[in-house]
Steps between C-alpha positions, in 0.01 A plus 500: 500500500198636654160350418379834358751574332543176353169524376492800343807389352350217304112695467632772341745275261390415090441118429199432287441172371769357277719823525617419897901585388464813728290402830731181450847697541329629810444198643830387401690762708262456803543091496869464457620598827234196664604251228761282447438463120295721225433441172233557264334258271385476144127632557612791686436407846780629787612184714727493820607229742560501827665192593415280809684324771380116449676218341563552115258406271335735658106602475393820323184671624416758228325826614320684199416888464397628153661819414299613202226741496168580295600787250399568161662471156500736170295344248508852228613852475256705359599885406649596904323196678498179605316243469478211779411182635560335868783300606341238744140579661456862503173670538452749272231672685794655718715627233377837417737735598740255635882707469741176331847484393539363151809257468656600148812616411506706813196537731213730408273593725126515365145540628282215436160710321201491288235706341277708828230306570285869367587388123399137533207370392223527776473081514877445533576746782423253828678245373868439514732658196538208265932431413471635172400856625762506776857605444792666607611872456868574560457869342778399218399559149484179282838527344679510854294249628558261253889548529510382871138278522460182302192259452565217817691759701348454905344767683475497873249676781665796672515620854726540818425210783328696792455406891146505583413495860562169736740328307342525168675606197377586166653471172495303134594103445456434902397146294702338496791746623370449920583144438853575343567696814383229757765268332770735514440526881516136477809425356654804739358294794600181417899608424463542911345163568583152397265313273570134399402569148613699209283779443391633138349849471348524198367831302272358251406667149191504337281428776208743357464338193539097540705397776811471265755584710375267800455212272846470364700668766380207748603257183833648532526524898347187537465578857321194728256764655391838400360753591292806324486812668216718313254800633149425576149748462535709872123652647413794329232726622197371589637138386477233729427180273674157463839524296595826661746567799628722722759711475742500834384154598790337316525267146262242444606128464311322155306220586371307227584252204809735370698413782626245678358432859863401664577870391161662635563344827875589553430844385214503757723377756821700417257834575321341798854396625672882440156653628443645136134624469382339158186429335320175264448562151232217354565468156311248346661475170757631279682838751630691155815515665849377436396217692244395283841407222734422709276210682461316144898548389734193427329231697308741744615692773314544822458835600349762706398882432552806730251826431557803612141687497502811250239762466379593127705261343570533143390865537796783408559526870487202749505502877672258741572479865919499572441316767356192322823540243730423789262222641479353171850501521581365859252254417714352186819503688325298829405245243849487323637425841307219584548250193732283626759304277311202495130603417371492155137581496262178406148387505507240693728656804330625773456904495641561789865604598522346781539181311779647276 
């Protein structure tokens, strides 16, 4: 599949945090023809194999991509509205207006509204509309409403994923969904190359609000490396600070105490070796990605994280470069391929490959 249409394939696809079963059969159908096994586990999370060519027992390098995106969640009807709250880290000061699809016992579409800003009181009108004056109209009258919305049913942005100019696209849940695409690409890729390794593509759950599908999918995997493929904040407008990167200049590589330096430095040298432009991520503590739980499961598990820069992230409509999906991708599949059988990642072995 294309990269842009792969892309909008997975943007425009419904997976909010604990109610994945949708995106999930997505990802199932896109995975299988790559993998040599697919199976689902107990939290939710989508996991396929692609077996390697070394000696059996063989090592497992787990690559993680959460599929779930911020949404919201009906907490009351009230006469032909709903009321809401967020689903992950959504900022509310975005939502006016916002068209959604409400997940009941068909979809509804709705408007996310609230009283004009003429009727409000003169001292609340600059500041953003608090949760409890925000809901959803669907246009139903309260008795039809109620027969096909229930109290904990999901509710998801709207919109149709659209190309920008150079190689952007637009569109909803490009976090983590960019990341799900760049390991697609990567299990496509490495079906045509030989990798010592067996390879574990993982589509976590629950990413938005704890990590919980990271944290006990590597406990099931128990892979011997990992690696977490997330988004990262891309330069906005008149935005050129530390902690932002470019968009079209490839993922960044973390660097800090969430990942193992072994990792860091093959990474570095897998896209150095395949001429793969990339850029350093500092991240001096915890990266609030997958990474973050899946370095701490079982006994630990050294790991790395791949970023793909996004523009308004956590906004109704992200933007990322294509081109950074598919290095992102080539990137994972150069470092797949050179793991050889007999390295296991240590702290007291040298960094380097040459010596493995």
């Amino acid at each position: 599949m294309e990269t842009l249409d792969l892309i909008k394939t997975l943007s425009e696809a419904t997976g909010p945090s604990g109610y994945e079963g949708s995106v999930r059969e997505i990802i199932r159908t896109l995975w299988e023809p790559w993998s040599d096994a697919v199976r689902s586990d107990a939290m939710g999370n989508l996991i396929a194999y692609q077996y390697g060519s070394g000696p059996e027992p063989r090592p497992v390098i787990m690559a993680a991509a959460h599929m779930d995106e911020i949404a919201l969640i009906v907490t009351g009807i009230e006469r032909s509205f709903l009321r809401i709250q967020a689903i992950g880290g959504i900022d509310r000061r975005v939502l006016l207006g916002q068209e959604v699809t409400v997940h009941g016992k068909r979809p509804l579409s709705g408007i996310i509204a609230s009283r004009p800003p003429h009727v409000r009181p003169a001292e609340e009108r600059g500041k953003p509309v608090p949760w409890e004056q925000l809901f959803v109209d669907t246009g139903l009258p309260e008795e039809s409403l109620k027969q096909i919305v229930q109290v904990g049913d999901a509710i998801t942005l709207s919109g149709e994923m659209r190309e920008l100019q150079n190689h952007l696209v637009a569109g909803k849940a490009m976090d983590n969904r960019a990341s799900v695409a760049a390991v697609t690409l990567a299990l496509e890729a490495l079906r045509h190359r030989e990798h010592a390794w067996d390879f574990c593509a993982v589509a976590t759950v629950q990413e938005e609000v704890g990590l919980k599908g990271a944290i006990t999918g590597a406990y099931g995997v128990a892979p011997a490396l990992a690696v977490a493929l997330d988004v990262t904040f891309g330069q906005q407008y008149n935005d050129s600070k530390r902690g932002t990167f470019s968009l079209g200049k490839g993922p960044t590589i973390g660097l800090g105490p969430n990942f193992h330096p072994q990792v860091v430095e093959r990474l570095r040298q897998a896209a150095e070796k395949e001429e793969i432009p990339f850029q350093i991520e500092p991240t001096p503590g915890s990266s609030g990605t997958d990474a973050w739980g899946i370095q701490v499961a079982r006994e630990g598990i050294p790991t790395g994280l791949l970023s793909i820069p996004v523009r308004y992230m956590h906004q109704p409509i992200e933007v990322v470069d294509l081109h950074d999906i598919e290095r992102a991708a080539r990137l994972l599949a150069a470092f797949v391929t050179q793991l050889t059988a007999e390295y296991r990642p240590t702290w007291d072995a040298p960094s380097s490959t040459d010596e493995n």
